[in-house]
Structures are given as C-alpha cells and as structure tokens.
NUFI-64053 format. One record per residue (C-alpha): residue number from 1; x, y, z. Coordinates in Angstrom, 2 decimals. Each point is the difference from the previous one (the first is absolute). Last residue first. Layout:
N
SITE NUM X Y Z
...
This chain:
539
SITE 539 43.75 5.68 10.84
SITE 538 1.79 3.01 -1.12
SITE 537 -1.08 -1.14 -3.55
SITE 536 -3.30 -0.39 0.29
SITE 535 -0.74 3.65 2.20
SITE 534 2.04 1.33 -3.14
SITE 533 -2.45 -0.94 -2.30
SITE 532 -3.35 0.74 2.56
SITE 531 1.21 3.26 0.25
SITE 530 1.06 1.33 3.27
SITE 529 -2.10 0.96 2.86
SITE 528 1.95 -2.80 2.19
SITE 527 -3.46 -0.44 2.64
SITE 526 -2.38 -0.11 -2.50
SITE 525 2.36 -1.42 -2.66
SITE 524 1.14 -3.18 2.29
SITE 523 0.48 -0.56 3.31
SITE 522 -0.22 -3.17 0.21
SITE 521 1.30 -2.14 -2.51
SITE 520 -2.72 -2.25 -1.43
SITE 519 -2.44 3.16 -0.51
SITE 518 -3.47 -0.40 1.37
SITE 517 -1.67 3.73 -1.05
SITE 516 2.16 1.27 -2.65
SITE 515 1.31 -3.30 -1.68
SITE 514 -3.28 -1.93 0.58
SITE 513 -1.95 2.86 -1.61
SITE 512 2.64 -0.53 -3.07
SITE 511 -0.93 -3.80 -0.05
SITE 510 -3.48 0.41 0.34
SITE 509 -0.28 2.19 -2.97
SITE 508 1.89 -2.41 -2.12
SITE 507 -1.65 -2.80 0.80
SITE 506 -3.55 2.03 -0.55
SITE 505 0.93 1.21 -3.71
SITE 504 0.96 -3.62 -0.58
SITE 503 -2.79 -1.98 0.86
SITE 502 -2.13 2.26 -1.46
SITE 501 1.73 -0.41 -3.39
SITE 500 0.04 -3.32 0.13
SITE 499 -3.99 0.09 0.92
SITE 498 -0.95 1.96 -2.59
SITE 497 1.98 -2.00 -2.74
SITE 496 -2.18 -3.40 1.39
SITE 495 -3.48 1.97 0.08
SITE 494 1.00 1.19 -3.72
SITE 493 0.07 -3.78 -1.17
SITE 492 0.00 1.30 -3.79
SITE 491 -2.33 3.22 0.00
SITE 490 2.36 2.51 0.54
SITE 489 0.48 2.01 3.04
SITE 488 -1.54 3.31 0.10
SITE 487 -0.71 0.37 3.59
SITE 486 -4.10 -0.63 -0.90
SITE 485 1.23 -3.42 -1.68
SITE 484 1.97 -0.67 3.13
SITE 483 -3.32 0.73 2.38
SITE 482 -2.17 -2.11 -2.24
SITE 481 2.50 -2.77 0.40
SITE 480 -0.21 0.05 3.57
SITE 479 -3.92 0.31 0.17
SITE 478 -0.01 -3.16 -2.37
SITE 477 1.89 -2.64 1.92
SITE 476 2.45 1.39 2.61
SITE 475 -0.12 1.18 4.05
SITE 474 -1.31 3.44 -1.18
SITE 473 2.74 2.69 1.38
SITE 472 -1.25 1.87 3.32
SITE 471 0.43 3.57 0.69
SITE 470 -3.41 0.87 0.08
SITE 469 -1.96 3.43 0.71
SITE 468 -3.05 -0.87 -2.46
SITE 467 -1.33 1.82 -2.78
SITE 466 -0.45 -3.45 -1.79
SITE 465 3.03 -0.47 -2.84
SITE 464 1.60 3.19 0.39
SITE 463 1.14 -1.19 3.61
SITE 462 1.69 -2.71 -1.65
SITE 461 1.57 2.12 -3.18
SITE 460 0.99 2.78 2.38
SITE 459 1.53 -2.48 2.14
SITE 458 1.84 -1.55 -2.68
SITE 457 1.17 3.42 -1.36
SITE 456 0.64 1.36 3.34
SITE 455 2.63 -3.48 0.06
SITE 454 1.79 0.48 -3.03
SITE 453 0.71 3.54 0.49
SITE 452 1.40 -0.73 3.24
SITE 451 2.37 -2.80 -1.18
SITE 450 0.89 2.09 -2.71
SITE 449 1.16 2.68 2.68
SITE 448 1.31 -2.48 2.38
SITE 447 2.00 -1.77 -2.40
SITE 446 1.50 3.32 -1.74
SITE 445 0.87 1.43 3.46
SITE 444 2.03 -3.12 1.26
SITE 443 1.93 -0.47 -3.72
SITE 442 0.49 3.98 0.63
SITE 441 1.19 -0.37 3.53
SITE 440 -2.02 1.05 2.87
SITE 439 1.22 2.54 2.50
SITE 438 2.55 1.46 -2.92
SITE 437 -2.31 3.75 0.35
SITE 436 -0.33 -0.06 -3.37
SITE 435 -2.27 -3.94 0.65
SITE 434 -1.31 1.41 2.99
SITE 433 -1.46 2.64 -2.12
SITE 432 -1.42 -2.23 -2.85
SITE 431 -1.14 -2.31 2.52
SITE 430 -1.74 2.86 2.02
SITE 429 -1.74 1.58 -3.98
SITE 428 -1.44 -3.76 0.09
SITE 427 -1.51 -0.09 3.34
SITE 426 -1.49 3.70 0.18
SITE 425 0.26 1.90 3.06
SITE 424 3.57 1.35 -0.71
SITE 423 1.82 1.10 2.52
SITE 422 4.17 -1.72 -1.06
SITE 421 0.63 3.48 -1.58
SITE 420 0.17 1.62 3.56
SITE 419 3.39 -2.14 0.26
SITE 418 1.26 0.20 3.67
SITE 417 -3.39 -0.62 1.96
SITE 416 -1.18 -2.13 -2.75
SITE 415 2.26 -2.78 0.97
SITE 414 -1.93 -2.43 2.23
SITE 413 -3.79 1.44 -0.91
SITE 412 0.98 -0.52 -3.77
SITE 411 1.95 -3.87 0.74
SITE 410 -3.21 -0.94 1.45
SITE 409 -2.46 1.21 -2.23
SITE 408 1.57 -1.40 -2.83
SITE 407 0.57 -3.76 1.35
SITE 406 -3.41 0.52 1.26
SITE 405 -1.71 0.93 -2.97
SITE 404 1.57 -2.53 -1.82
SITE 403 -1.39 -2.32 2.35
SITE 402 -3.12 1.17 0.41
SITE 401 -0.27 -0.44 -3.93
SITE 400 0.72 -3.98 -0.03
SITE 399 3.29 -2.12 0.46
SITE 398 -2.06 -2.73 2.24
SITE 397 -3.35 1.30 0.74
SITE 396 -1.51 3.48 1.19
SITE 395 -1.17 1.63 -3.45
SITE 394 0.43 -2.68 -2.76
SITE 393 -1.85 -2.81 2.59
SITE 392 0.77 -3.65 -1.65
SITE 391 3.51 -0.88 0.91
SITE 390 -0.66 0.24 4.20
SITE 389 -3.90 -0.58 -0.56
SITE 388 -1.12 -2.32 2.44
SITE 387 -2.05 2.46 2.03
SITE 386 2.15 -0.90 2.92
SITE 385 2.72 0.73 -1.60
SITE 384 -0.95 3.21 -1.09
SITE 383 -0.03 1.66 3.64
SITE 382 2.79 -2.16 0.67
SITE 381 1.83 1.74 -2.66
SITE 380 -1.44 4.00 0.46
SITE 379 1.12 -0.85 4.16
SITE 378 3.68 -0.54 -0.97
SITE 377 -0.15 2.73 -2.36
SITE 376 -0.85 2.27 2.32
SITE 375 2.19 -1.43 2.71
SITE 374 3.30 0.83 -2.19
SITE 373 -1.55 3.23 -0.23
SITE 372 0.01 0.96 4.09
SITE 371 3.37 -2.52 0.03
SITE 370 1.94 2.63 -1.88
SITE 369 -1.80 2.62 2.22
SITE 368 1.28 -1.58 2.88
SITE 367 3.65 -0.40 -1.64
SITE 366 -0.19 3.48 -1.24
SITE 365 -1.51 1.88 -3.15
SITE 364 1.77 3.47 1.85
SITE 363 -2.65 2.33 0.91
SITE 362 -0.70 3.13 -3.01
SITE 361 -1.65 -1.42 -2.76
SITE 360 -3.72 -0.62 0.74
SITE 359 -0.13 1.54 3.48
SITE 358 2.46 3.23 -1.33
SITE 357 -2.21 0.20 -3.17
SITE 356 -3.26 1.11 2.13
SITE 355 0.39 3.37 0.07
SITE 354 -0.17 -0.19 -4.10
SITE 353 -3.05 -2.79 -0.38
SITE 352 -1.67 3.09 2.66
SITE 351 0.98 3.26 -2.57
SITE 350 -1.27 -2.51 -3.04
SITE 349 -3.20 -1.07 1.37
SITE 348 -0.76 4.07 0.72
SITE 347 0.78 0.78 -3.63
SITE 346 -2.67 -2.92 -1.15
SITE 345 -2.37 1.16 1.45
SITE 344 -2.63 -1.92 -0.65
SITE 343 0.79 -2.98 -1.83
SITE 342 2.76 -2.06 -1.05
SITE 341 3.03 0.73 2.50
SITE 340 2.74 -2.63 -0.21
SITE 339 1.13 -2.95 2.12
SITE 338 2.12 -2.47 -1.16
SITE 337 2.59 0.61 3.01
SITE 336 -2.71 0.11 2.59
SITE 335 -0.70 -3.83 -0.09
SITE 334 3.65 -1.30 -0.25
SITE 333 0.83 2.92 3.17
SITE 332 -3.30 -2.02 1.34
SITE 331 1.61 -3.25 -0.22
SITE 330 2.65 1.42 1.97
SITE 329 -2.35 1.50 2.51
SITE 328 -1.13 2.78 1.11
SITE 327 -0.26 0.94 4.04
SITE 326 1.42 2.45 1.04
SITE 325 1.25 2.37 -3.41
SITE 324 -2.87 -1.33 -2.27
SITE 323 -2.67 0.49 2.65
SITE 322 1.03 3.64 0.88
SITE 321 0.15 0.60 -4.22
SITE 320 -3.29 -1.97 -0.21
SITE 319 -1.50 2.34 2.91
SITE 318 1.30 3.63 -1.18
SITE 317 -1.62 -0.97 -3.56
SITE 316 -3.28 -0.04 2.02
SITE 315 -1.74 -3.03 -0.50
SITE 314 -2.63 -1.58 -2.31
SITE 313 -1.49 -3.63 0.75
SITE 312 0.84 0.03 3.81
SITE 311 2.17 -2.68 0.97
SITE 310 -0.66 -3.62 1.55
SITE 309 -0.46 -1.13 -4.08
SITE 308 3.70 0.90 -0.05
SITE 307 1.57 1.63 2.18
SITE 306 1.04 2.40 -2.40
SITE 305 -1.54 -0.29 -3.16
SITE 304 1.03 -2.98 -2.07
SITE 303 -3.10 -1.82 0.57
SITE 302 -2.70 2.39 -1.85
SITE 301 -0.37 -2.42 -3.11
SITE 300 -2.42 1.20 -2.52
SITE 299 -2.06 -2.25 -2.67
SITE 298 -0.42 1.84 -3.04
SITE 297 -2.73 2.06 -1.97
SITE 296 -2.58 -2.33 0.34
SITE 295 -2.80 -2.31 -1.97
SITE 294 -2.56 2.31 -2.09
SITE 293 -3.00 -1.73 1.86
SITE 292 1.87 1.21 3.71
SITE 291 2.88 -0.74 1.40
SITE 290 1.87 2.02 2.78
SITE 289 3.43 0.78 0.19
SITE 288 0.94 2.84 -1.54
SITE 287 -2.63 2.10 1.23
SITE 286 -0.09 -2.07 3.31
SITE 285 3.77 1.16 0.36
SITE 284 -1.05 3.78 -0.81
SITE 283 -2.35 0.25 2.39
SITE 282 1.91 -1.73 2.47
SITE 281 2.82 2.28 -0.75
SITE 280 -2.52 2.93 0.40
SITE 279 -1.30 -1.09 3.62
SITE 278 3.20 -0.40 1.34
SITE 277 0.94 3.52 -1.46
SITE 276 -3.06 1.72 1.52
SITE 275 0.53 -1.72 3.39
SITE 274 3.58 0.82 0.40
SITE 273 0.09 3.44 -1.71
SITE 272 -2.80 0.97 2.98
SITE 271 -3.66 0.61 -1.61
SITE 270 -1.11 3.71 1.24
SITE 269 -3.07 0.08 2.59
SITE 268 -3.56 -0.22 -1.59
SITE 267 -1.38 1.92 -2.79
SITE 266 2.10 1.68 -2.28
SITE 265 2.66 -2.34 0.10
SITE 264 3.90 1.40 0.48
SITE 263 2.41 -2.89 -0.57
SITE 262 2.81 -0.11 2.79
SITE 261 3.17 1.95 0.58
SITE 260 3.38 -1.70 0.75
SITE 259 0.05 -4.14 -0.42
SITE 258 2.77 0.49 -2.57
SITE 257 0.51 -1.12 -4.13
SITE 256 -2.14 -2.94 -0.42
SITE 255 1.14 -3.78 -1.22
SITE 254 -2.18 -2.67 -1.28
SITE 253 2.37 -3.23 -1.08
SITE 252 -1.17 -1.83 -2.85
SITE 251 0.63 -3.33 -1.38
SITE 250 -2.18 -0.90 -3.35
SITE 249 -1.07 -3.54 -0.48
SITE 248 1.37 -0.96 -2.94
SITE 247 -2.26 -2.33 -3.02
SITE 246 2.44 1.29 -3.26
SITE 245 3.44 0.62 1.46
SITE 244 1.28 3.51 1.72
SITE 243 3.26 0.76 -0.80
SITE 242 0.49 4.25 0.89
SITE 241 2.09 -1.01 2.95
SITE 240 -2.26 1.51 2.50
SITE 239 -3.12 -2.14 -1.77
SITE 238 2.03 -2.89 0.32
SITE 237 0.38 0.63 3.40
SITE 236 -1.15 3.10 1.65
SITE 235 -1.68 3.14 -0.83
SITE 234 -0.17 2.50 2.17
SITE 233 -3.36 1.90 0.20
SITE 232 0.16 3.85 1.19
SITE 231 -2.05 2.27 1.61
SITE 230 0.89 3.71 1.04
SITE 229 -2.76 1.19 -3.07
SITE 228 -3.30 -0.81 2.09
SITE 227 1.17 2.04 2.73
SITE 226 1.10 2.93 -1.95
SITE 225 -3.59 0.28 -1.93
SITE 224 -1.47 -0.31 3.18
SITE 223 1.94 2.94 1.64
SITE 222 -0.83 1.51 -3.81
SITE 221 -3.98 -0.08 0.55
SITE 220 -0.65 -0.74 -3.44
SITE 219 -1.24 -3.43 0.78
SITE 218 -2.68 1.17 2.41
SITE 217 -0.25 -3.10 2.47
SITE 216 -3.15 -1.72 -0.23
SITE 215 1.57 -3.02 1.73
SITE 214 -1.69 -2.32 -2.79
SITE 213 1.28 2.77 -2.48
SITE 212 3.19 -0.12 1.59
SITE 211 0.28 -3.89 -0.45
SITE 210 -1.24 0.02 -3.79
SITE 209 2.88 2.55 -1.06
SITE 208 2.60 -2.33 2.03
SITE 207 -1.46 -3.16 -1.30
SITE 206 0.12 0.93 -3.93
SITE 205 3.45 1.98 0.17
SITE 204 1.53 -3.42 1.51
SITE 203 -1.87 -1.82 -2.64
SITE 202 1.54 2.20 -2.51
SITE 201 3.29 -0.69 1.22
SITE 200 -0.33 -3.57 0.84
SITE 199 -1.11 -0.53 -3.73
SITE 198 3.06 2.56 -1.97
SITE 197 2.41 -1.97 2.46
SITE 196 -1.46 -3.83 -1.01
SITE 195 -0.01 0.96 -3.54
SITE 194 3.40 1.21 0.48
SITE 193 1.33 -3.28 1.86
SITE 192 -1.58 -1.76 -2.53
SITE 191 1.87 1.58 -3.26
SITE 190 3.17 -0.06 1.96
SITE 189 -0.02 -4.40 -0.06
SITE 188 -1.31 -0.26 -3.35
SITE 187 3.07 2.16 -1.39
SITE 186 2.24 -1.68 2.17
SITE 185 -1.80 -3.50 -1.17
SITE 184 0.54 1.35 -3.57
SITE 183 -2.53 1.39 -2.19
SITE 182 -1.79 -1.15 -3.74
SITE 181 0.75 -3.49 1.40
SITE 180 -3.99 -0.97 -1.26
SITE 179 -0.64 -1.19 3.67
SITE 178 1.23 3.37 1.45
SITE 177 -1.38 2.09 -2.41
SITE 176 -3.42 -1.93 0.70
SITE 175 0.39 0.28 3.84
SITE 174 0.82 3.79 0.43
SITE 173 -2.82 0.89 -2.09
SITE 172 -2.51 -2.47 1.29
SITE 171 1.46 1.45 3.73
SITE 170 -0.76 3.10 -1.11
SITE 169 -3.66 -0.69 -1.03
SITE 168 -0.71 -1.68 3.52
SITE 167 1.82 2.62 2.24
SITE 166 -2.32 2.67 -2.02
SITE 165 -3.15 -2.55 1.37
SITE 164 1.33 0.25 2.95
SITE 163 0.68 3.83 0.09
SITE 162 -3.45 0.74 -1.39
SITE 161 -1.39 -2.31 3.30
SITE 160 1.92 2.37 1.96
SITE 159 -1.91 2.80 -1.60
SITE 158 -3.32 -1.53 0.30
SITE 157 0.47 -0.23 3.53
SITE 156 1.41 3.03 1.06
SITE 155 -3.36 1.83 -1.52
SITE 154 0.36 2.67 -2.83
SITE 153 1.31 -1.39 -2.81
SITE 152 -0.36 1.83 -4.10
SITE 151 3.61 0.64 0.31
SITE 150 1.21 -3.15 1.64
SITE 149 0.78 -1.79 -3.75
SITE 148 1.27 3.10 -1.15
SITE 147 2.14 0.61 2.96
SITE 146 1.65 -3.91 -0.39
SITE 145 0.89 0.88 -3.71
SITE 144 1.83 2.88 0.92
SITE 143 2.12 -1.85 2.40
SITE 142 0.59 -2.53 -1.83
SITE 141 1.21 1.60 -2.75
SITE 140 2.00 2.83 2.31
SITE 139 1.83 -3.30 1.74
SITE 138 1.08 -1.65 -3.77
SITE 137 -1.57 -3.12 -1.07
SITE 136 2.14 -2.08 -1.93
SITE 135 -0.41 -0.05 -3.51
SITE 134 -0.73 -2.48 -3.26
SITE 133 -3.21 -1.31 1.28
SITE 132 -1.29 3.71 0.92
SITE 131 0.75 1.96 -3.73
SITE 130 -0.41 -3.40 -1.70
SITE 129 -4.02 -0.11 0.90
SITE 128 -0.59 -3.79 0.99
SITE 127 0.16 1.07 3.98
SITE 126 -3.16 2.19 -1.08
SITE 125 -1.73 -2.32 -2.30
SITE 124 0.24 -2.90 2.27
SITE 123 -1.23 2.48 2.95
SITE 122 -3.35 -0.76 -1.76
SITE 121 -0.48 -3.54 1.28
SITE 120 -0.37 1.05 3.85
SITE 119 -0.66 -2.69 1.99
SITE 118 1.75 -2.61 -2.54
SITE 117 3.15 2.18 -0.81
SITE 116 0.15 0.15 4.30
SITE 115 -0.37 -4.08 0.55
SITE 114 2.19 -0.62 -3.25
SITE 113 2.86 2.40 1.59
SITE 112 -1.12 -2.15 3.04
SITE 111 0.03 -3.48 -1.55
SITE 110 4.34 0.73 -1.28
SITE 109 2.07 -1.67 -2.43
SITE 108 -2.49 -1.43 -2.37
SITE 107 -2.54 2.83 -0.22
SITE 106 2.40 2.43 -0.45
SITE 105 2.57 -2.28 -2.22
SITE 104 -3.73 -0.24 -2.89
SITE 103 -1.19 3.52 1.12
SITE 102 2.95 1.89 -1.14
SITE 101 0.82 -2.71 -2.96
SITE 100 -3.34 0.30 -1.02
SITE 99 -0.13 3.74 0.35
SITE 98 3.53 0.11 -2.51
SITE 97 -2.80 -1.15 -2.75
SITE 96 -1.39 3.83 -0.14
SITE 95 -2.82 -0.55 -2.61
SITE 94 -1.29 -3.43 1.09
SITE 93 0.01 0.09 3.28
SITE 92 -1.99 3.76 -0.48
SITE 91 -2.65 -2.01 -1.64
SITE 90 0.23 -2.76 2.35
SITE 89 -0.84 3.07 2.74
SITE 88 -2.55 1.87 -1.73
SITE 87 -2.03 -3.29 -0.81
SITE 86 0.20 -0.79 3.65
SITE 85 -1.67 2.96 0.89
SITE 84 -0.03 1.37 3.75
SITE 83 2.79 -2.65 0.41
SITE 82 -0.83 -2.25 3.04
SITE 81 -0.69 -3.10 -2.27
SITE 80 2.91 0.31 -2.03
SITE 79 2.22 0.44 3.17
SITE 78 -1.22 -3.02 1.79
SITE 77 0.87 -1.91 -3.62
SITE 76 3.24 1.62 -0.13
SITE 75 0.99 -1.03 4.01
SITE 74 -0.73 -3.57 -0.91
SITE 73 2.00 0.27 -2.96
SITE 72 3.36 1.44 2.03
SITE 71 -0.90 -2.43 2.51
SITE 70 0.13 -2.59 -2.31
SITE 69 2.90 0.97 -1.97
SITE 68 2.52 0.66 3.12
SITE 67 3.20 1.81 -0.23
SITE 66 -0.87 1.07 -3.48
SITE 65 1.31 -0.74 -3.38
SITE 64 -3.26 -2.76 -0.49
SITE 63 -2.10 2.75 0.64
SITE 62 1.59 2.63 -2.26
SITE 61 -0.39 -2.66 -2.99
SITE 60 -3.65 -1.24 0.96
SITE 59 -0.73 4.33 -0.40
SITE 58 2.00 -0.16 -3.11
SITE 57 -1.94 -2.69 -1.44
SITE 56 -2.98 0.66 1.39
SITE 55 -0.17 4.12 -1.58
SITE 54 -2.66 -0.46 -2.95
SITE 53 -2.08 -2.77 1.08
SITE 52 -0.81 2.26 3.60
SITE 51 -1.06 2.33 -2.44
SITE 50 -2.33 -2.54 -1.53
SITE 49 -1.19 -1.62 3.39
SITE 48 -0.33 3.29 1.48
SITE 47 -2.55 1.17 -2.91
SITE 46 -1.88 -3.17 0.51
SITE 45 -0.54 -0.50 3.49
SITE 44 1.77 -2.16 2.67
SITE 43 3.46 0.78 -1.07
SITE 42 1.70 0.36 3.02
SITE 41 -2.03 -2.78 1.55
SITE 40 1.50 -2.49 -2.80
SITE 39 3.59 1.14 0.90
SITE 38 -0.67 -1.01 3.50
SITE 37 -1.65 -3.08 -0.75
SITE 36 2.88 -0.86 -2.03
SITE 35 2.99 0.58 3.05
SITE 34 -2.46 -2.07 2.13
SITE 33 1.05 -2.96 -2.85
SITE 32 3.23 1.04 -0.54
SITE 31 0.81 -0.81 3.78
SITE 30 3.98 0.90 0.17
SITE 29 0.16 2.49 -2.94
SITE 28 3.31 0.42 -0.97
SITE 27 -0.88 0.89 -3.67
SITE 26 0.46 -2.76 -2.11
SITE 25 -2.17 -1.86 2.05
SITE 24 -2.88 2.37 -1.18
SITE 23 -0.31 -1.43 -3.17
SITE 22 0.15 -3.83 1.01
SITE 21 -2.11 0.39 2.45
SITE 20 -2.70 1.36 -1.88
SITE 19 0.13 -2.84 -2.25
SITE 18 0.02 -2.67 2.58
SITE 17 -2.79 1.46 1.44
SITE 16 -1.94 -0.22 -3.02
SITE 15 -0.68 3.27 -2.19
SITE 14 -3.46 1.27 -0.36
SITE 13 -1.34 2.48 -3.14
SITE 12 3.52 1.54 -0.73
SITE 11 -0.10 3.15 0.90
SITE 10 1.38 0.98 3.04
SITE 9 2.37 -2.94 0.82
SITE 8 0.55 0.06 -4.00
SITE 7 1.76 3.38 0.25
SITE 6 2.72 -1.50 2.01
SITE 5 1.12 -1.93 -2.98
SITE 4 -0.86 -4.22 -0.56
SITE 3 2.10 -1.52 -3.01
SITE 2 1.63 -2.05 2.83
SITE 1 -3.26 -1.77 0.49
C-alpha cells in the first residue's frame, strides 16, 4: 500500500478505500473519499484521464498547500467541467505549473473567486497572462478597457450589465494578487476604491445620457450641457479614504451646484434643477444598485446626506453648507472629514469639501462634543453586545477597525484647525500625521497602524470568502483554520498563532482608544493638546 503514487488513483484498475485513503491523506484532504470522486470526474474520458496522469502530483501538491484541499478540489472538478475544453485546460495545467498553484490557494481560500473562474473559465487565461497578474491596474487601463467593452452598447441596460460583469473580472484580478501576496493590503485597499471610482463614474455618465434621452432633451443644447455638468458625488467612508475592502457598500452623497435656471425640454415646460437632479441620483443609485443576471455594481448607502433618509437625495451645495453650520453634528464633522469627490465634477466637490473645513475643523472638540464621540462608541458596544460578538466582530468589536478609526478621527477633527497637515482622509496616512504631529506616540502609531493592517486583511480574507458584507470571525473548527491558512500562517496549529496575534493587535488598540476617549485622569490629550508622552508625565 505505501508503494501506491497519485498516478495509480487514475490508473490503476480499482484501488480499495483504504488505498485511496491512504494517498490522499498525505495531502490534507479531510474526506479522501469525495476528494476521489472528484478527481475521477475530472478525468472521465480518456485523453483527460492521461493528461490529468501527467500533472496529479503537483496539482495534489498545490492542494494540500492550500487553505482548504477539498474545496480547492471541489472547485477544480466544477471548473473542469465548465471549461469550453477540458483537454485545453489540463494541457495548459500541465505546461505552465504556477496555474496549479493559482487555482490550487484560489479555489481553497476563497468560493467566489472559484464562483467567477467557474462562470467564466476563459478569464483564467487572461488573469494567468504575467503582464496583468504581476500589475496593478492603473485608472487610464481601466478606463480604456471599460469603453471597449461599452463600445458596441446601445441600451442603458446592457451597458450596466457590461459594468457588472467588468466589476466581476476586476475583482478576480484584485482577489488572486491578493491571495497569492503579490500586493499589500494598502495596495489591495487603493486598487478597490479605484475600481469602485472608474464604475460610479461611468455609471453616472450611463444614467445621465439615458435620462435626457427619456426627457428628449437635445444634449447639445449647452444650458443642458451646463446643467448636467454642476453635479457632483462625494464619496464617503472607506471609499472617501481611498480603503475600500472587498464586499463594501459604497457611501455617496449627491450634491448640485445652485437651484438657478432649469432644464429647457422641447416639449413641455422646462425641468426645475430640483426635479431633474432628484431624478438623476436615483437613476444613478438604481444603476449601482440594482441586480440583475450579471449580479451588481455595489450596494449604495445614501444616509450620510443631510438629514438623513428625511432629506432630499441631491441638494444644493448652499443647503449642506446651511445644514452643516445649524444643525451638523459631531458625528457628522467624523462623517464629512473622509469625504472626497469621486464622480462628476469633481472641481465643484472640491470648492464645497473646502467651505466646509470650518464645520469639520473649526469649533473647539469640547466637553459636549467629547461626550458626542464618547456616545458613539458607547452605542457601537451595546450594539455588538447584543449580537454576542464583543471579541469576535474585526470591524465594530473590542480593539477592531472603528476603533482605530475613531481614535484617528477624533484627535484630526480636535486639532486639525491648527495643523492643516493633520486632514488626511485616509486612516493610515492620519496615524502617520498624528504620529509627526507628537498626538500619538510612535510605539502608539506603530500599534495602530499594524493593528489596522492586520485587521483589513482579516476582513478582506472573510468577506473574500462569500461576497458577503461580514465582519464576523468563524467561532473555530475548520472555517477558522481555513481563514489562518488564507492569512499566511503556517500549517502547525495556525488557528492557535491567529488568535494570539488577534488578541494582541485588538488589546492594544483598545487600550490607546481608552487613553483618548476615557482617559483615567481627566482631562487628558483632547483637552491638554500635548503629546501623549508628556501628557504621561505631567500626570
């Protein structure tokens, strides 16, 4: 029995159970036997079998080195079968070996890379091409390939379902460097927040083009041209900060120039700003939004506007800035200092993000604001208590990513007034700044930057797993380990080395956020504005 190779599964004339399961033990496989029949549908005709033959014991060896070997084989038989020719494929296998290894931590680490290799088998060859595995997607790229794939579209609809289906391919992209460590989580991070800007962009272009043909409006009429260019979408968030993860929703603001003039139509009375901009942002949210057979572009959240869902879904730039000044809020000042212009026009987003400093930066960070954020975080843990999930949630639980973000957002919107360097929308470039800035010390800056790192990457890897907007860590058994093996931890007890270093990445988060927020010694930095070094020793 030991004499038995991985060749003999295929072509030996019958092997016992006890047989197969001795060969494919030594790979990791967890049901050997279910791990066999796949192998055996692979090679359910002649000329597969044979190939097949030729490349099982590297293929068996890239399974067994992946998070998951019987996923990763499950996914490998779906994928046989789907390929227009099987042959073609084990062929390929067998001349480019790195594919295995590709496919083999693909397949293992991550069902919807599998789900979009298996729905569309020949986009293997394209994200197998070294020129596009070993390089990020630049803006022009993407947009140039985006207009070839519309070029040949002439109804909305089959455009936006191009844009899914171009979401899809990008996100295999995206996902495969990311699993194969051929980019970092910054790296990972920027690469989605452009895809999602070069998407809402054209979609944006999309609805607006289809809603004055619906109105019949001539589009070279330049009052109409004007209209349609005095709109902008801020970006908010993740997507603001340029660190958008793998399954975000996107949040959007809609944002017009002026209610002066109106749309001329040439039949029927002219379209006021109002109407024709509420109608366009609902346009271009349902654009967005909406699934179809190709899946969707993203899910939008609208809830950061002013007022809320009570508000109208695009305003005047006069109205946020009147709203902002009498009524905003200090969670909103958090809100409105991540947000950036991503489509539209962009030069319009930027004059309005620029009147609107003095609410983010300019009133003192007070005792009632003080309590404002303190309240926040005070809601964010019994929201998650109640789930259960106080050590298990990487986004909102103990030590996790809202907590970094709070610890920087806070001491940004307290200080930036009087150190314009402290504005930065992105999490990690705001440690690095508070750190110059002495607001955070560099032990305090280092363990919230790898702390943050650490955590995207473990949400990345969950969300990577199903599509799915989740923040929650597997309770144990074989999804946990899977999820360690995906993080690069080695194969010896990896679930046990994940969880140390969880444990500590979150202690020490929630001890600095504890420091700024609930500090033993009232007042502490937010009030002192010194650095958290000196604030120790004047204690």
């Amino acid at each position: 029995m030991s004499s038995l190779e991985p060749r003999d599964l295929l072509l030996a004339r019958r092997l016992e159970h006890g047989a197969i399961e001795e060969v494919l033990g030594r790979y990791r496989f967890r049901d050997p036997l279910k791990a066999d029949a796949n192998l055996q549908a692979v090679a359910d005709e002649p000329q597969a079998r044979e190939l097949l033959a030729d490349v099982i014991d590297d293929l068996l060896l890239c399974l067994g080195e992946s998070a998951d070997p019987d996923q990763a084989l499950n996914y490998f038989e779906r994928f046989s079968r789907a390929a227009v020719q099987k042959t073609q494929l084990l062929s390929f296998l067998k001349a480019t070996p790195r594919t295995m290894e590709l496919l083999a931590r693909t397949f293992g680490a991550s069902p919807f890379m599998g789900d979009i290799l298996v729905r569309d088998p020949v986009s293997l060859y394209w994200i197998c091409d070294p020129e596009i595995l070993g390089n990020p997607r630049t803006r022009e790229t993407l947009e140039e390939d985006l207009g070839r794939a519309l070029a040949a579209l002439r109804t909305e609809q089959r455009q936006l379902d191009a844009l899914r289906t171009f979401k899809r391919r990008e996100l295999l992209h995206l996902g495969v460097r990311d699993i194969l460590r051929m980019a970092s989580v910054e790296q990972t991070l920027a690469a989605l927040t452009l895809l999602a800007e070069v998407l809402i962009q054209r979609a944006l272009r999309i609805s607006g083009a289809a809603l004055l043909s619906e109105l019949g409006v001539d589009t070279g009429d330049p009052r109409a041209e004007r209209i349609v260019a005095e709109f902008t979408v801020l970006g908010m968030g993740k997507l603001g900060g340029g660190e958008l993860n793998f399954s975000s929703d996107v949040d959007l603001v809609y944002v017009y120039a002026n209610d002066s003039g109106a749309l001329p139509r040439p039949e029927g009375p002219p379209l006021s700003k109002d109407a024709f901009y509420t109608r366009l942002s609902r346009r271009l949210t349902a654009a967005l939004a909406d699934s179809t057979g190709e899946g969707q572009v993203y899910r939008v959240d609208l809830r950061l506007r002013p007022e809320g869902r009570m508000g109208g879904i695009a305003q005047p730039a006069d109205a946020v800035l009147r709203y902002c000044a009498t009524r905003g809020r200090t969670w909103e000042r958090l809100a409105y200092l991540k947000a950036r212009p991503v489509a539209g026009d962009l030069a319009l987003g930027k004059r309005l993000l620029n009147r609107m400093r003095p609410f983010v930066y300019a009133p003192p960070l007070g005792p009632e604001a003080q309590r404002d954020i303190r309240e926040i975080k005070v809601q964010i843990d019994r929201k998650v208590a109640a789930r259960g999930q106080q050590r298990e949630d990487v986004k909102l639980g103990f030590g996790g990513i809202r907590e970094i973000e709070l610890v920087a957002q806070t001491l940004q919107v307290g200080f930036g007034r009087g150190k314009p360097r402290l504005r930065e929308r992105n999490t990690l470039r705001a440690l690095r700044a508070l750190r110059e800035a002495g607001l955070l010390s560099a032990g305090e800056a280092e363990t919230l930057r790898g702390a943050y790192l650490f955590l995207r990457d473990v949400e990345n890897k969950l969300q990577m797993f199903s599509d799915a907007q989740t923040h929650s860590l597997p309770e144990g058994g074989s999804e946990l380990r899977r999820l360690a093996l995906t993080l690069g931890y080695p194969p010896v007890e990896p679930e046990q080395s994940f969880r140390a270093d969880y444990r500590r990445h979150t202690e020490g988060v929630n001890a600095i956020l504890r420091d700024v927020l609930f500090p033993v010694q009232p007042p502490g930095r937010l009030a002192a504005g010194i650095s958290p070094g000196t604030s120790r020793s004047a204690r």
